[in-house]
C-alpha positions as CSV (number, residue, x, y, z in Angstrom):
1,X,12.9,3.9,-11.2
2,X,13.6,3.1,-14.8
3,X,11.2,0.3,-16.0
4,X,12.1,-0.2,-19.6
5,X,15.1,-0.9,-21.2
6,X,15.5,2.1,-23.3
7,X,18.8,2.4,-25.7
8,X,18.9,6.2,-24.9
9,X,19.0,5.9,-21.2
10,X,22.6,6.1,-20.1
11,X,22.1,9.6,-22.6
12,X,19.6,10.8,-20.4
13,X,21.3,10.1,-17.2
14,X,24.6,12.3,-18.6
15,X,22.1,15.0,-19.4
16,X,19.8,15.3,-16.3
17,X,23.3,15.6,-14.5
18,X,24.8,17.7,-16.0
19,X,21.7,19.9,-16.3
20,X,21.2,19.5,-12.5
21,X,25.3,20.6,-12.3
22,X,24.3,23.9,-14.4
23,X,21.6,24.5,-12.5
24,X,23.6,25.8,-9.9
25,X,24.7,28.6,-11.2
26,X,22.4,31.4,-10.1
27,X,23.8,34.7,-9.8
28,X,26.4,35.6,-7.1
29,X,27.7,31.6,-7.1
30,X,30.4,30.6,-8.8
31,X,31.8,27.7,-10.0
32,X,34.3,26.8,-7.1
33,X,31.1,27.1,-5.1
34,X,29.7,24.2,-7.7
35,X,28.1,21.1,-5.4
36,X,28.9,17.5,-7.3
37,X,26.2,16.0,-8.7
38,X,25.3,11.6,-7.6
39,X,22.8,9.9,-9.7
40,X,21.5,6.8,-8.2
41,X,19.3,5.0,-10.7
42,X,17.4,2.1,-9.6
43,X,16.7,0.1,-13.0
44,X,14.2,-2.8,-13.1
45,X,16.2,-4.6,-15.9
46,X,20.0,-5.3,-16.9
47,X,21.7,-2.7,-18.7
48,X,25.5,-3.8,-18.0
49,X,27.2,-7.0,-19.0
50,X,26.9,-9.4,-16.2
51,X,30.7,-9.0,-15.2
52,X,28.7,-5.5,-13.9
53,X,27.5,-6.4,-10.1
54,X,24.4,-5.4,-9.0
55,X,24.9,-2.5,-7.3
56,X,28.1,-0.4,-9.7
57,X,29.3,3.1,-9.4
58,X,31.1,5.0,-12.0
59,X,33.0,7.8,-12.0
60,X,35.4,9.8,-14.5
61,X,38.7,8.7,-14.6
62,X,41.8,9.4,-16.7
63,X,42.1,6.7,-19.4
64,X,46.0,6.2,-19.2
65,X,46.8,6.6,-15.1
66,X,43.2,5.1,-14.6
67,X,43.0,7.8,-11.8
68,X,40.2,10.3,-10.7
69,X,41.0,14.0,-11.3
70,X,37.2,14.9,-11.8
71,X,35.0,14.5,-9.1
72,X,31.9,15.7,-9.8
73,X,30.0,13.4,-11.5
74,X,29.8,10.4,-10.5
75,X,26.8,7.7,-11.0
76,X,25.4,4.7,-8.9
77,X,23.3,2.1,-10.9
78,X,20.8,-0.6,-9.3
79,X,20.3,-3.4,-11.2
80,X,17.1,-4.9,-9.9
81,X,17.2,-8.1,-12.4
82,X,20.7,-9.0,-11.4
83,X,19.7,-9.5,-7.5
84,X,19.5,-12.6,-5.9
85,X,15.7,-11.6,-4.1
86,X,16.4,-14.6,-1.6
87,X,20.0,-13.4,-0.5
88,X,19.6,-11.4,2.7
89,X,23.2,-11.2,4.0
90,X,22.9,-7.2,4.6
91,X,20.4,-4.2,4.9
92,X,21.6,-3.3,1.7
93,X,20.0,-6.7,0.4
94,X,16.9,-6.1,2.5
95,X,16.3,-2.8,0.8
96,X,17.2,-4.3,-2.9
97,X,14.8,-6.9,-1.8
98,X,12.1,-4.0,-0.9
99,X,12.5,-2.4,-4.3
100,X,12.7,-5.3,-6.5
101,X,9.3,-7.4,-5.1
102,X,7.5,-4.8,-2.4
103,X,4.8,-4.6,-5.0
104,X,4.2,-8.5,-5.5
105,X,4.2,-9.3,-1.5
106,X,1.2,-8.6,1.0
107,X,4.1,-8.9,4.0
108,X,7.7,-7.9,4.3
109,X,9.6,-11.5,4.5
110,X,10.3,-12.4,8.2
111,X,13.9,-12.4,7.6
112,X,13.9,-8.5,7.3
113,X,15.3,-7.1,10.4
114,X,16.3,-3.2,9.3
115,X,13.8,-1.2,11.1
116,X,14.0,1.2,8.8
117,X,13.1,-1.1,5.8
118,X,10.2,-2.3,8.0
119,X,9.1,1.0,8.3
120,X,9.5,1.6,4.5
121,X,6.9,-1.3,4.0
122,X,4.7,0.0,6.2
123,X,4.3,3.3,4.1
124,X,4.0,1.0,1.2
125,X,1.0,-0.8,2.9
126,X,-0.2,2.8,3.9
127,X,-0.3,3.9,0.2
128,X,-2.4,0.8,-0.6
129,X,-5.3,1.6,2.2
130,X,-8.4,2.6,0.6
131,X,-9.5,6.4,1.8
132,X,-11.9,4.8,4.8
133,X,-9.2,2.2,5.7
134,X,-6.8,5.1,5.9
135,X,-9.1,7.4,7.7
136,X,-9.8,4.2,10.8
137,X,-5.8,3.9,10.6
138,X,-5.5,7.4,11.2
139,X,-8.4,7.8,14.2
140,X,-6.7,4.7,15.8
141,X,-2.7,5.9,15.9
142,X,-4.4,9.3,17.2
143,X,-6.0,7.1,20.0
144,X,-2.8,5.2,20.8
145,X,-0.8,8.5,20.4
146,X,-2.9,10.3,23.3
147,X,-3.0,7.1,25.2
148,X,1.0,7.4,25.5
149,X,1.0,10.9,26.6
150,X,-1.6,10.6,29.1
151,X,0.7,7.5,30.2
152,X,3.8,9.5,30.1
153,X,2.3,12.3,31.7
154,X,0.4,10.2,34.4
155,X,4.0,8.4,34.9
156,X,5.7,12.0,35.1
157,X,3.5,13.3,38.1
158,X,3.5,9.7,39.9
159,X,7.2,10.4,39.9
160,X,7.0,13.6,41.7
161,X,4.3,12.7,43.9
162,X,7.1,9.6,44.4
163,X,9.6,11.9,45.2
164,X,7.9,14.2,47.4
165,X,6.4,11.4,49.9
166,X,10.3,10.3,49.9
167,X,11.4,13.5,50.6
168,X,8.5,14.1,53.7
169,X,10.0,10.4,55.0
170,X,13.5,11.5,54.9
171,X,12.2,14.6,57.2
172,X,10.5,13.0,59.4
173,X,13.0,10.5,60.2
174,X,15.9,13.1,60.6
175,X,13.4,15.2,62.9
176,X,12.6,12.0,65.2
177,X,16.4,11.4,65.3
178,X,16.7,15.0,66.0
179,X,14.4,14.5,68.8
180,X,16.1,11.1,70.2
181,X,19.7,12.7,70.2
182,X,18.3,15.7,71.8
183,X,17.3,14.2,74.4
184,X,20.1,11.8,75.0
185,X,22.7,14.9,75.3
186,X,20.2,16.3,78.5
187,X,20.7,13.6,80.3
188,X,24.0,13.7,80.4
């Protein structure tokens, strides 16, 4: 995440791309085999004018047709200053919301609802556990973790012992009625 607002940054950007695009030429590829290179750069400040959203992508395009002919660069921008942190209309917001105040808030905001970004800032939390906080963290999920499996595995063979006692029912019933009928036909 880019912190300060640095004049050479959108240089750097171009550079680290295209460095990453070259990159890919070891020997025996070749250039057709050439993957594209994203950049998504989360920025704590405003770099664009504010007719910019929040969230921009840019891409190369030919100046007269405006139309794409080179795909493979192409750049994603996060403007963490221009976001509304109250606005929660999407996930999208939720994780913008994540990166622009995780570090200020003790809880993740009760209108979160993306698992996922729960989970994010729960390894957030994790990261801020001092070594013996994290080490009784650890020794409890391990507890919980072997509690489920003897669950599951308890459930598992109740199951079978479920199905066998069904299956010893079902038998004896159909040898009584064996029995019954047998008996009905000699006395005919």
């Amino acid at each position: 995440m880019q912190k300060r607002n640095e004049s050479d940054y959108l240089k750097r950007v171009q550079y680290y791309s295209a460095h990453s695009y070259v990159q890919q030429l070891t020997q025996g590829i070749k250039h057709k085999d050439l993957l594209p290179v994203i950049v998504i750069s989360l920025i704590k400040t405003k770099m664009f004018d504010d007719e910019v959203p929040c969230i921009s992508l840019h891409k190369m395009l030919e100046t007269k047709t405006n139309k794409q002919y080179l795909f493979d660069f192409s750049y994603v921008f996060i403007e963490l200053k221009k976001f509304d942190e109250d606005k929660f209309d999407n996930t999208i917001d939720e994780w913008l919301h994540l990166f622009k105040c995780a570090e200020n808030e003790t809880s993740p905001p009760a209108n979160i609802k993306s698992e996922k970004v729960l989970d994010a800032y729960n390894v957030i939390e994790m990261h801020n556990l001092t070594p013996e906080e994290y080490d009784a963290y650890i020794r409890a999920k391990l507890m919980e973790d072997a509690e489920e499996i003897a669950l599951s595995e308890n459930f598992e063979k109740g199951k079978v012992e479920g199905e066998v006692v069904k299956s010893i029912k079902i038998a004896k019933k159909n040898a009584n009625q064996t029995k019954t009928y047998g008996r009905n036909s000699r006395d005919y």
